[in-house]
mmCIF file as gemmi writes it, N, C-alpha and C atoms, coordinates in Angstrom:
data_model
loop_
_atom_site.group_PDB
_atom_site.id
_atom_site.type_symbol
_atom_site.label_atom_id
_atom_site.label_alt_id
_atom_site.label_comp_id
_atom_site.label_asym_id
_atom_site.label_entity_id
_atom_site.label_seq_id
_atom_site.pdbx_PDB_ins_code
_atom_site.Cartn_x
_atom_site.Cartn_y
_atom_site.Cartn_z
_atom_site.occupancy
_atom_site.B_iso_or_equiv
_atom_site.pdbx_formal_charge
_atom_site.auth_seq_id
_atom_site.auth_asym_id
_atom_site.pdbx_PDB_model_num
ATOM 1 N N . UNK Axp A 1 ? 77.338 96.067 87.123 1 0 ? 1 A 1
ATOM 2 C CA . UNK Axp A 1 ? 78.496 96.59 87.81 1 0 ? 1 A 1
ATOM 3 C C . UNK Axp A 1 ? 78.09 97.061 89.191 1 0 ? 1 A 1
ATOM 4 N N . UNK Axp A 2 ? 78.61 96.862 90.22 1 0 ? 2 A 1
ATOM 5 C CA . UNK Axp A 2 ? 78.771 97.373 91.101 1 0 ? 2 A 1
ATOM 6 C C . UNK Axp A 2 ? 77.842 96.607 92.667 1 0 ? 2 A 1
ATOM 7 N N . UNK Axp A 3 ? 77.665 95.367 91.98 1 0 ? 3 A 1
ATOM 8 C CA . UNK Axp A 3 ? 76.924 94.165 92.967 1 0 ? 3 A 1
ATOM 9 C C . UNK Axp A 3 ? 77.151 93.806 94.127 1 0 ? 3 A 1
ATOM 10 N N . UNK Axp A 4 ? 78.381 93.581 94.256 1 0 ? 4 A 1
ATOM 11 C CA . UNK Axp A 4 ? 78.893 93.364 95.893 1 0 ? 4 A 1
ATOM 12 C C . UNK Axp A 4 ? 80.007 94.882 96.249 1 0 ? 4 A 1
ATOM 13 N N . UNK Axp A 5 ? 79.984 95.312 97.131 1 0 ? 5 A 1
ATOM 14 C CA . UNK Axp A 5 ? 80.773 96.104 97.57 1 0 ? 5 A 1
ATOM 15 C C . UNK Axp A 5 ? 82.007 95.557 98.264 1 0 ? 5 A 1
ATOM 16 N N . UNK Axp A 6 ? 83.151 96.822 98.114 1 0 ? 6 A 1
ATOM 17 C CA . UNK Axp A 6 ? 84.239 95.63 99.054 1 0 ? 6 A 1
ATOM 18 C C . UNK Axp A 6 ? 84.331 96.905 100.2 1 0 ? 6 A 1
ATOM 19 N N . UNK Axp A 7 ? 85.123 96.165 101.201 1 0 ? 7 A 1
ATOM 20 C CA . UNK Axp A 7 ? 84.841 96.969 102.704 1 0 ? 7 A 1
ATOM 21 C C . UNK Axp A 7 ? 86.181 96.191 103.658 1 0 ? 7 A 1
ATOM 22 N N . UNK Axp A 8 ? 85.856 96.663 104.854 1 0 ? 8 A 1
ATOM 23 C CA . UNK Axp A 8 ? 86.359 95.493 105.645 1 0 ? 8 A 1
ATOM 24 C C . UNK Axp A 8 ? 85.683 95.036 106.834 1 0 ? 8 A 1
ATOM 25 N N . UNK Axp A 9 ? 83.994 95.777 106.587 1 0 ? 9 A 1
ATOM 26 C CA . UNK Axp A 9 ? 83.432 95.176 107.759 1 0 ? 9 A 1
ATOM 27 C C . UNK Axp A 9 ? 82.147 94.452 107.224 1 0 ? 9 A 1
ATOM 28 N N . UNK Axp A 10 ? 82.15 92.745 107.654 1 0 ? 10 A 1
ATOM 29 C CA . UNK Axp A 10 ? 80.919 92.201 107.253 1 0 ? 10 A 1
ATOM 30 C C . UNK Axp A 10 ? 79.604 92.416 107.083 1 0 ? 10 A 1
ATOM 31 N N . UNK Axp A 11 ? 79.17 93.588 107.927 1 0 ? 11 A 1
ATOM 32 C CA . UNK Axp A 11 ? 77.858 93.728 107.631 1 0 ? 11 A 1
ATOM 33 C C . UNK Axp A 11 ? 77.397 94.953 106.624 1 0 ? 11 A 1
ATOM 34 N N . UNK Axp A 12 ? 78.491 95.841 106.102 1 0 ? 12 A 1
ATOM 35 C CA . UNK Axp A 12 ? 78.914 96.621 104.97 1 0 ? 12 A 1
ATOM 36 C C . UNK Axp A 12 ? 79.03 96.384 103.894 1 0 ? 12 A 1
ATOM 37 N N . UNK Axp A 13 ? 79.578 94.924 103.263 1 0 ? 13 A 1
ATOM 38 C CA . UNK Axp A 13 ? 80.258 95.022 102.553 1 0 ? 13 A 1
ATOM 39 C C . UNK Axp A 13 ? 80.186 93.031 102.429 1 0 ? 13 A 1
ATOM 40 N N . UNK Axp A 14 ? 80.111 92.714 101.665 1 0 ? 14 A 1
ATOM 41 C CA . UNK Axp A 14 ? 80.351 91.16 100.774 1 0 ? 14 A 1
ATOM 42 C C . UNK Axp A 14 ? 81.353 90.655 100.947 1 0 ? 14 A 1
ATOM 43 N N . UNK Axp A 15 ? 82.426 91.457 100.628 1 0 ? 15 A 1
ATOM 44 C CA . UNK Axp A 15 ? 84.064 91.67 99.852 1 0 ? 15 A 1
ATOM 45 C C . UNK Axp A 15 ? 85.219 92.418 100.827 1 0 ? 15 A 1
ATOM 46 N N . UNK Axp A 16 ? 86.254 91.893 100.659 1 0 ? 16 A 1
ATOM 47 C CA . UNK Axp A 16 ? 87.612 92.704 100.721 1 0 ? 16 A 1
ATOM 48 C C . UNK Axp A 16 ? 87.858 93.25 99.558 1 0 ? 16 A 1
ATOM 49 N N . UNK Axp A 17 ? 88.969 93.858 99.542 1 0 ? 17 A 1
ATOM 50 C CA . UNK Axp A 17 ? 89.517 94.526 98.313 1 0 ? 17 A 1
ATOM 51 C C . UNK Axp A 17 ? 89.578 93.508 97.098 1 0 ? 17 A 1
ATOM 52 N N . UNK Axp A 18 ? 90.179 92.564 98.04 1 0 ? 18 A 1
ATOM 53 C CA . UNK Axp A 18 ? 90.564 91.42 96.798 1 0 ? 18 A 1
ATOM 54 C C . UNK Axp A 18 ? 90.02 90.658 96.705 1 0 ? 18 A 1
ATOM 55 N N . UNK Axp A 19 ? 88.535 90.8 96.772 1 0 ? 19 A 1
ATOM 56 C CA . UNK Axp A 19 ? 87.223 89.936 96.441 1 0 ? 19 A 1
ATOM 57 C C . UNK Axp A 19 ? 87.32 88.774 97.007 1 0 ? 19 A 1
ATOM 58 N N . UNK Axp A 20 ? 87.485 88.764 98.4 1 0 ? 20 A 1
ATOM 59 C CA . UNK Axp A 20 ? 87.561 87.642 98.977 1 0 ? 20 A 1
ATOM 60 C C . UNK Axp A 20 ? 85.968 87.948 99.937 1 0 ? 20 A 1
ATOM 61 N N . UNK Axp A 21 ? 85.109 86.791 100.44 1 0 ? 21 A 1
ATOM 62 C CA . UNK Axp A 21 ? 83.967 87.528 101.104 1 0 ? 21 A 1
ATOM 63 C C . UNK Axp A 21 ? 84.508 87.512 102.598 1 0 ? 21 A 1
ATOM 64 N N . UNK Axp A 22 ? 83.705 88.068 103.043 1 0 ? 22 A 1
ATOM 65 C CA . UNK Axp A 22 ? 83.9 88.588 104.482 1 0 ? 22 A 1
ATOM 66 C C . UNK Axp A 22 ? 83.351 87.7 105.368 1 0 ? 22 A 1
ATOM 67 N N . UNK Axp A 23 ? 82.403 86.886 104.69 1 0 ? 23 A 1
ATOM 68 C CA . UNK Axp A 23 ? 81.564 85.611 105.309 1 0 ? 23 A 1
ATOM 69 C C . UNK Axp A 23 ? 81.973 84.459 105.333 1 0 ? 23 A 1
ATOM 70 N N . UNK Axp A 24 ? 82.261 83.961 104.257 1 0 ? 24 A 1
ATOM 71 C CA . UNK Axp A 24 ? 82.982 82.712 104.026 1 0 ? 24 A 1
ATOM 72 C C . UNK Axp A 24 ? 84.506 82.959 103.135 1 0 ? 24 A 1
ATOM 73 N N . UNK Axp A 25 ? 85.422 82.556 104.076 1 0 ? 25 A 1
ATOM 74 C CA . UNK Axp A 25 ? 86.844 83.024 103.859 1 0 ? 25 A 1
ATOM 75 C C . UNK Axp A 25 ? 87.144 82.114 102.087 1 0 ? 25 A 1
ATOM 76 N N . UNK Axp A 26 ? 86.648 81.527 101.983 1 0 ? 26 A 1
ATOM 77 C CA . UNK Axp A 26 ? 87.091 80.397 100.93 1 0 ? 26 A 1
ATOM 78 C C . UNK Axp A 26 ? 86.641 80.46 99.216 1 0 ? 26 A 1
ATOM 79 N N . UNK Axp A 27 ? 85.322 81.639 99.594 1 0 ? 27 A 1
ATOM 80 C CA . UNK Axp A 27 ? 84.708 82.192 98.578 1 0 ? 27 A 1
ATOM 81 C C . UNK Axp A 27 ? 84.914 83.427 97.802 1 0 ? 27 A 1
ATOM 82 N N . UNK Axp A 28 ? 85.372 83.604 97.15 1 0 ? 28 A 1
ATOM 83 C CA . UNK Axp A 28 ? 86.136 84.951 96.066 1 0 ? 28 A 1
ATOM 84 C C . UNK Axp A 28 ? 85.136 84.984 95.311 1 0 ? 28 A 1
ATOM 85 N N . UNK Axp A 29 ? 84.98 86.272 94.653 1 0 ? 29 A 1
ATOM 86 C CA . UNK Axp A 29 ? 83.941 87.057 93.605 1 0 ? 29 A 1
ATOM 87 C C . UNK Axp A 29 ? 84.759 87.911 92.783 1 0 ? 29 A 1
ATOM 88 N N . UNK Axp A 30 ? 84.955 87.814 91.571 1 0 ? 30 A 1
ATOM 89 C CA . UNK Axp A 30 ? 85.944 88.548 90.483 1 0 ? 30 A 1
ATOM 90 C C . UNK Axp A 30 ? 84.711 89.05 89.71 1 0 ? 30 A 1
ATOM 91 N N . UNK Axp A 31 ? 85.267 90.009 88.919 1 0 ? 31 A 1
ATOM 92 C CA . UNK Axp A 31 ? 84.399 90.489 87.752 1 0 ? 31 A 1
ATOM 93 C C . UNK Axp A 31 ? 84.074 92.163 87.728 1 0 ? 31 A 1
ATOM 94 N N . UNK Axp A 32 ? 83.165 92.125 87.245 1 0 ? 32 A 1
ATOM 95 C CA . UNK Axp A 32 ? 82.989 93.602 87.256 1 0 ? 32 A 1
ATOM 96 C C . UNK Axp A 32 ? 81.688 93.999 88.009 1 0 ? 32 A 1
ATOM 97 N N . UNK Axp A 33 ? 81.432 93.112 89.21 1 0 ? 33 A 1
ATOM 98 C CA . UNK Axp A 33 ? 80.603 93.363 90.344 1 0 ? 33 A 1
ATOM 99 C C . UNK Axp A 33 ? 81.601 93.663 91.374 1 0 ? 33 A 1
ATOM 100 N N . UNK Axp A 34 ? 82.562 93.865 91.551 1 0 ? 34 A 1
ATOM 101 C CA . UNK Axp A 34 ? 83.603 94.279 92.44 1 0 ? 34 A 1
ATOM 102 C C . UNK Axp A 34 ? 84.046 96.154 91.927 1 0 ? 34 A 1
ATOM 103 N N . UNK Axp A 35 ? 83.9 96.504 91.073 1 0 ? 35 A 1
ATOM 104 C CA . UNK Axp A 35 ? 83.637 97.471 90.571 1 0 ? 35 A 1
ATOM 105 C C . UNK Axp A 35 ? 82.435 98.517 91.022 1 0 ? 35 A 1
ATOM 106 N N . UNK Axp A 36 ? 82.944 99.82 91.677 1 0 ? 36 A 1
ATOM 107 C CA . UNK Axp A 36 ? 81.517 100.711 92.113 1 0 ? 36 A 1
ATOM 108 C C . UNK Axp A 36 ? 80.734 101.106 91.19 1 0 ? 36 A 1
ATOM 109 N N . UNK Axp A 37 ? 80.992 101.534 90.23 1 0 ? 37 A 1
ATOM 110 C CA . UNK Axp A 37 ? 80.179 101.955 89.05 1 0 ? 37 A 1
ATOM 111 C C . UNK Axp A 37 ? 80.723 102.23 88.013 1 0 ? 37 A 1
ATOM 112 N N . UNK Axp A 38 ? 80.566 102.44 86.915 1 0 ? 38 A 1
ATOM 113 C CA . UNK Axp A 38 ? 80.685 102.656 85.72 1 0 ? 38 A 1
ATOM 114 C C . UNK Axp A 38 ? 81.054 104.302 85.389 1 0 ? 38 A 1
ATOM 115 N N . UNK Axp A 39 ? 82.636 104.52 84.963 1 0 ? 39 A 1
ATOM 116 C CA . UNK Axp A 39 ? 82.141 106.127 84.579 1 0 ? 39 A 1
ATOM 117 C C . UNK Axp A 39 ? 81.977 106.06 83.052 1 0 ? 39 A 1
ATOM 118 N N . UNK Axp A 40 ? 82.62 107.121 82.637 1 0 ? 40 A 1
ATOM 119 C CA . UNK Axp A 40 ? 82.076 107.3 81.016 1 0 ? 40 A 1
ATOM 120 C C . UNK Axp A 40 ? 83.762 106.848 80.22 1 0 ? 40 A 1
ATOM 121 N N . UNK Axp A 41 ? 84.248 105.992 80.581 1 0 ? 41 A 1
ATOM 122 C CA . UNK Axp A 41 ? 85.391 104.874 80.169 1 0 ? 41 A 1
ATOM 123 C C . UNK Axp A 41 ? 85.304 103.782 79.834 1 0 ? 41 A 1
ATOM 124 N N . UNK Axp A 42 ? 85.239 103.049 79.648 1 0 ? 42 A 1
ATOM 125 C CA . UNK Axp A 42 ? 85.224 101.285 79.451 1 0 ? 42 A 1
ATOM 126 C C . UNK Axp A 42 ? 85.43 100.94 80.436 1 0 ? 42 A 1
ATOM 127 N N . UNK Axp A 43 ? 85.316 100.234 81.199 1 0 ? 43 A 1
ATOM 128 C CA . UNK Axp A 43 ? 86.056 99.57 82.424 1 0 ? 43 A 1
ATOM 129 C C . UNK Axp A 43 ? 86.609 98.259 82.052 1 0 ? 43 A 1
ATOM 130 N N . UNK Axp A 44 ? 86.827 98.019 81.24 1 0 ? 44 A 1
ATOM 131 C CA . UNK Axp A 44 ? 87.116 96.446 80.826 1 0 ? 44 A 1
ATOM 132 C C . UNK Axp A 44 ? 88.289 96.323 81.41 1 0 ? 44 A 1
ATOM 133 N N . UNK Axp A 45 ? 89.709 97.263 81.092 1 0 ? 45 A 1
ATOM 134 C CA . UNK Axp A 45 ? 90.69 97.424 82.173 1 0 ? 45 A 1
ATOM 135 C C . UNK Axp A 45 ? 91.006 97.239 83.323 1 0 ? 45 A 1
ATOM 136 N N . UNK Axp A 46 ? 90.166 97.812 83.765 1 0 ? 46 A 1
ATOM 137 C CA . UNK Axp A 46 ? 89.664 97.885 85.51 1 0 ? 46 A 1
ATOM 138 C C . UNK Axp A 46 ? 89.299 96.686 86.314 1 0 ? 46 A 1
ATOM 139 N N . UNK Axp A 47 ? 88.492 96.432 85.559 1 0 ? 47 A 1
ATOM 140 C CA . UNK Axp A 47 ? 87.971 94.881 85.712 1 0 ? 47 A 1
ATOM 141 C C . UNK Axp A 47 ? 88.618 93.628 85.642 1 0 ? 47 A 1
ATOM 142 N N . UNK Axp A 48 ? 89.884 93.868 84.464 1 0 ? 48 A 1
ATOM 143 C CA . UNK Axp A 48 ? 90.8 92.553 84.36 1 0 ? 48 A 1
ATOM 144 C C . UNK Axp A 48 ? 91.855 92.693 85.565 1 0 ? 48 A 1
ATOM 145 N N . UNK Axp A 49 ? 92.041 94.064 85.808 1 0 ? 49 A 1
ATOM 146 C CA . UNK Axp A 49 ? 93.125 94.427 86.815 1 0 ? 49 A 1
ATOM 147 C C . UNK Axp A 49 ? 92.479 93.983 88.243 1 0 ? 49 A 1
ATOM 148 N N . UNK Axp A 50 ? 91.795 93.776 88.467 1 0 ? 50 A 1
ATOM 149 C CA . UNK Axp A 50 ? 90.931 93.678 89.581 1 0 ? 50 A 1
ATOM 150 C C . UNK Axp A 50 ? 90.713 92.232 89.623 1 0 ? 50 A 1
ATOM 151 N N . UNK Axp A 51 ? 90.071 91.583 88.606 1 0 ? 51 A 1
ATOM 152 C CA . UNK Axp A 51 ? 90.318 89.807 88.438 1 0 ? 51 A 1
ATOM 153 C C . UNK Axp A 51 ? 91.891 89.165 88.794 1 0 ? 51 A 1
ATOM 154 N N . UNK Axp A 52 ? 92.784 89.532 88.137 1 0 ? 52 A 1
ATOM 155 C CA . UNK Axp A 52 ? 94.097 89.161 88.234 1 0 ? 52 A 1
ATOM 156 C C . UNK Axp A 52 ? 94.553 89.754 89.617 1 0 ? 52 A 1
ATOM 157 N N . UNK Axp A 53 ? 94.179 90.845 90.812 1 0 ? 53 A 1
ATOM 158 C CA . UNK Axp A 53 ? 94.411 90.585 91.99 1 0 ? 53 A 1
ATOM 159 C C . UNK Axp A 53 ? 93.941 89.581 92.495 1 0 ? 53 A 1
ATOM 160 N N . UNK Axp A 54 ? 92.588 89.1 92.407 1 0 ? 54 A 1
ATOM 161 C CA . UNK Axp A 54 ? 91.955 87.909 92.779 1 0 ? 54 A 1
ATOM 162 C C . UNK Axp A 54 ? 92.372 87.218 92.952 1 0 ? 54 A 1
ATOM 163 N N . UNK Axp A 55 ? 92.932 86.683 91.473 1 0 ? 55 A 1
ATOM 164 C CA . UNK Axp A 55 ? 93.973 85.497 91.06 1 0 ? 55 A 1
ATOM 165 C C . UNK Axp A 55 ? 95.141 85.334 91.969 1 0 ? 55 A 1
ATOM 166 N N . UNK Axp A 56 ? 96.123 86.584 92.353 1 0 ? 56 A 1
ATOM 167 C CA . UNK Axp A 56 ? 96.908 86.227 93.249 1 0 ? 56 A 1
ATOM 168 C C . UNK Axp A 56 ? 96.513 86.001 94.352 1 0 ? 56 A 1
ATOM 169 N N . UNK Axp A 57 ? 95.793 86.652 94.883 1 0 ? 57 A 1
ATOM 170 C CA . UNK Axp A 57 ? 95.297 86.237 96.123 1 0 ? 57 A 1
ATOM 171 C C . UNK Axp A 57 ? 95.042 85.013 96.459 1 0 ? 57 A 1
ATOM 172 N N . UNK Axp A 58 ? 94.309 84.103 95.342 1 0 ? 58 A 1
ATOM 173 C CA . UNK Axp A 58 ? 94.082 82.771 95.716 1 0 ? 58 A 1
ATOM 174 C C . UNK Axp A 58 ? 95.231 82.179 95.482 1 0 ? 58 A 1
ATOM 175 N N . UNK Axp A 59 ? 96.212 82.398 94.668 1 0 ? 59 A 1
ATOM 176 C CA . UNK Axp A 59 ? 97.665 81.534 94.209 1 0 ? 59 A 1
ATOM 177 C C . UNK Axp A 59 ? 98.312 82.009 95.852 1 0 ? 59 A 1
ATOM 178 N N . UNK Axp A 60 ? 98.251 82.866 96.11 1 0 ? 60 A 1
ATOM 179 C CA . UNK Axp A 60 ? 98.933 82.948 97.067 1 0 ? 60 A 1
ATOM 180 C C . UNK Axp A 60 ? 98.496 82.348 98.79 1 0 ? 60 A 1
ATOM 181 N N . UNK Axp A 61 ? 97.121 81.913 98.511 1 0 ? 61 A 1
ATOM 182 C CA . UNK Axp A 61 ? 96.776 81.285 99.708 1 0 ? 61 A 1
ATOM 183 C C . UNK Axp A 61 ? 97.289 79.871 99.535 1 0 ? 61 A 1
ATOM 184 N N . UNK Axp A 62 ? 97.206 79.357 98.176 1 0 ? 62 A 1
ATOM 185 C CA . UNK Axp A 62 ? 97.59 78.155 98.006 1 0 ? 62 A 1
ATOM 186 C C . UNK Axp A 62 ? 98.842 77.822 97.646 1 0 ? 62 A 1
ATOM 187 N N . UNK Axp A 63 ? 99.57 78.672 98.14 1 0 ? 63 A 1
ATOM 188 C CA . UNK Axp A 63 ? 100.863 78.608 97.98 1 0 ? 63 A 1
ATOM 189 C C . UNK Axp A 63 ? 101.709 78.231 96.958 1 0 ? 63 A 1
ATOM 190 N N . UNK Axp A 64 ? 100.519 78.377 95.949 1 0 ? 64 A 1
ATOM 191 C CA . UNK Axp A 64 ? 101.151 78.429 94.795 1 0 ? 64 A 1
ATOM 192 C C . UNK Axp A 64 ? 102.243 79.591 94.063 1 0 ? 64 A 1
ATOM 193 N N . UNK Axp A 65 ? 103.368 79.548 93.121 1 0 ? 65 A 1
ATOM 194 C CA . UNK Axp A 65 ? 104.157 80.964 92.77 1 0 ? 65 A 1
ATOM 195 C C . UNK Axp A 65 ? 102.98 81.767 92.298 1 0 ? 65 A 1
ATOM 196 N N . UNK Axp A 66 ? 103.28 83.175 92.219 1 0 ? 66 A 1
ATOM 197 C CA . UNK Axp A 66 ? 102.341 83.698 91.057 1 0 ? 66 A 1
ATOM 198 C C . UNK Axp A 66 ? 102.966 83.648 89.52 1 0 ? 66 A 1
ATOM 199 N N . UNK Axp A 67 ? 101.343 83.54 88.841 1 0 ? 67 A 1
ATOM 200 C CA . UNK Axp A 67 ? 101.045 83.476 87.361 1 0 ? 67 A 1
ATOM 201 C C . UNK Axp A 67 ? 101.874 84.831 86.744 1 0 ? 67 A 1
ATOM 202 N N . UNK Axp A 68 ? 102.93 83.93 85.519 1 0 ? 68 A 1
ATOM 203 C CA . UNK Axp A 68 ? 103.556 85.038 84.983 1 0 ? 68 A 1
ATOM 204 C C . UNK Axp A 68 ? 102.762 85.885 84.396 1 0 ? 68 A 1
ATOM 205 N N . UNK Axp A 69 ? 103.126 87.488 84.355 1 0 ? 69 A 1
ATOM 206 C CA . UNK Axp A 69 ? 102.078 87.974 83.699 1 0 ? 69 A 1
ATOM 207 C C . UNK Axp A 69 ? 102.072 87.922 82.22 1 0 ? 69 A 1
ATOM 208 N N . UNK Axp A 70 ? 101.143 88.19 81.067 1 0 ? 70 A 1
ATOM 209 C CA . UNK Axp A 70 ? 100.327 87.896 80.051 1 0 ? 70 A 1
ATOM 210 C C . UNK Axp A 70 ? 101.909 88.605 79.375 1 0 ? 70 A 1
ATOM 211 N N . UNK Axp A 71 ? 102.087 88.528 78.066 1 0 ? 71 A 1
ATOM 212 C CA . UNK Axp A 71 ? 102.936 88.773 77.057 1 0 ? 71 A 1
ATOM 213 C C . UNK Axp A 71 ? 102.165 90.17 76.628 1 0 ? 71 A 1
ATOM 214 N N . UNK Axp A 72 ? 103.022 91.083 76.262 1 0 ? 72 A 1
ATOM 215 C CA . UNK Axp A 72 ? 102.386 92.614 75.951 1 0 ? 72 A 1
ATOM 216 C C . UNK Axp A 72 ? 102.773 92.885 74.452 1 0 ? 72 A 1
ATOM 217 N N . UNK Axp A 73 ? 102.096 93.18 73.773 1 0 ? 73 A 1
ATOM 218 C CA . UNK Axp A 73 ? 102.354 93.969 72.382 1 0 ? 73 A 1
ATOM 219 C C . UNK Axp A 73 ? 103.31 94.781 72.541 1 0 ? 73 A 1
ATOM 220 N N . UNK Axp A 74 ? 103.194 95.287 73.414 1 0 ? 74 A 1
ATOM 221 C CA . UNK Axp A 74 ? 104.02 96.771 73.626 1 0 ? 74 A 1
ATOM 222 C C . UNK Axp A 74 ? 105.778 96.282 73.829 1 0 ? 74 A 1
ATOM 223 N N . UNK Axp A 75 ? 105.525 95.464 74.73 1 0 ? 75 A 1
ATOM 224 C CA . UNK Axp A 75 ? 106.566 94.388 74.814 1 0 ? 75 A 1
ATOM 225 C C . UNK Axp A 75 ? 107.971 93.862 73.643 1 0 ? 75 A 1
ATOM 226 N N . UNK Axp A 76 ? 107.121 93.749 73.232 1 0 ? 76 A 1
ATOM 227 C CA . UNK Axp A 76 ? 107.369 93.318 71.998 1 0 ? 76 A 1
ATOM 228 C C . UNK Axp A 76 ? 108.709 93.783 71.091 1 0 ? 76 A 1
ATOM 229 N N . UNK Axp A 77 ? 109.839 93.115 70.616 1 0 ? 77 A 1
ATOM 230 C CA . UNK Axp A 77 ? 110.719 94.181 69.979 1 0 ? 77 A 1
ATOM 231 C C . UNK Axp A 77 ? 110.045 94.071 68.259 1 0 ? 77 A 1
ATOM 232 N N . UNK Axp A 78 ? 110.684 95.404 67.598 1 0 ? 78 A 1
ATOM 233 C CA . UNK Axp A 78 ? 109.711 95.098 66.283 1 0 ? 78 A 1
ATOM 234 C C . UNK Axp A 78 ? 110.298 94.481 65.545 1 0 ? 78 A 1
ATOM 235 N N . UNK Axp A 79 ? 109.661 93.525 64.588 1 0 ? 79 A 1
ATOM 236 C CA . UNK Axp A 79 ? 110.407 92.774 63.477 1 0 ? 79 A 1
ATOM 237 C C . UNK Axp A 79 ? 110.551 90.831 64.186 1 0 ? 79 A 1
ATOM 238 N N . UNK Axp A 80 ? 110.945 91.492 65.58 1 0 ? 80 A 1
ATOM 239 C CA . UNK Axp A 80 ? 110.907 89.89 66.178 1 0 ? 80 A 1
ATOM 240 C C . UNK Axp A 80 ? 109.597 89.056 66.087 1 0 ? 80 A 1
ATOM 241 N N . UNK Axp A 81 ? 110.064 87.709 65.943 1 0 ? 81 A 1
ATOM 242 C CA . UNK Axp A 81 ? 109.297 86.454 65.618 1 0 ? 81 A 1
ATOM 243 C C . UNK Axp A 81 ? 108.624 86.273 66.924 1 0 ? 81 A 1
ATOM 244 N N . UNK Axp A 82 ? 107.098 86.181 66.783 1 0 ? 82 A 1
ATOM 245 C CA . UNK Axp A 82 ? 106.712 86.182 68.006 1 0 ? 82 A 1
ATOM 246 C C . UNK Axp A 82 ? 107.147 84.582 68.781 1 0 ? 82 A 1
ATOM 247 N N . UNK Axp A 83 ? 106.84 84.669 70.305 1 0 ? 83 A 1
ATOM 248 C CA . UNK Axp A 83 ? 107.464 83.535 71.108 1 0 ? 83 A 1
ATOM 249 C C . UNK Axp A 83 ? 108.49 83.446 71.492 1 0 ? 83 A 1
């Protein structure tokens, strides 16, 4: 955790926020090296939330729509058939 830093000045920093590099515009870094450190939580959260900005970011350079988001348990009414 905590491999590339994000910033907004190249010689600081790897990364933008949205893990895009600062060097080569075309190259993105997701994961949980975009992450400063680890507290005493899981970060697994953090980390998917942080991947899926990524994700738009590149859908959105490529002008693609954005990706609906994921189906939620929570979502969910009870008793209903999933799908």
């Amino acid at each position: 955790m905590g491999i590339h830093w994000t910033g907004s000045a190249p010689r600081a920093s790897p990364t933008d926020w949205d893990g895009r590099s600062l060097t080569y515009p075309t190259l993105f870094l997701a994961g949980a090296g975009l992450s400063p450190t680890t507290g005493t939580a899981n970060p697994t959260t953090t980390v998917a939330a942080r991947s899926l900005r990524t994700v738009a970011t590149i859908e959105a350079g490529f002008g693609l729509p954005a990706s609906p988001p994921a189906a939620s348990p929570v979502d969910a009414t009870p008793g209903a058939p999933p799908g």
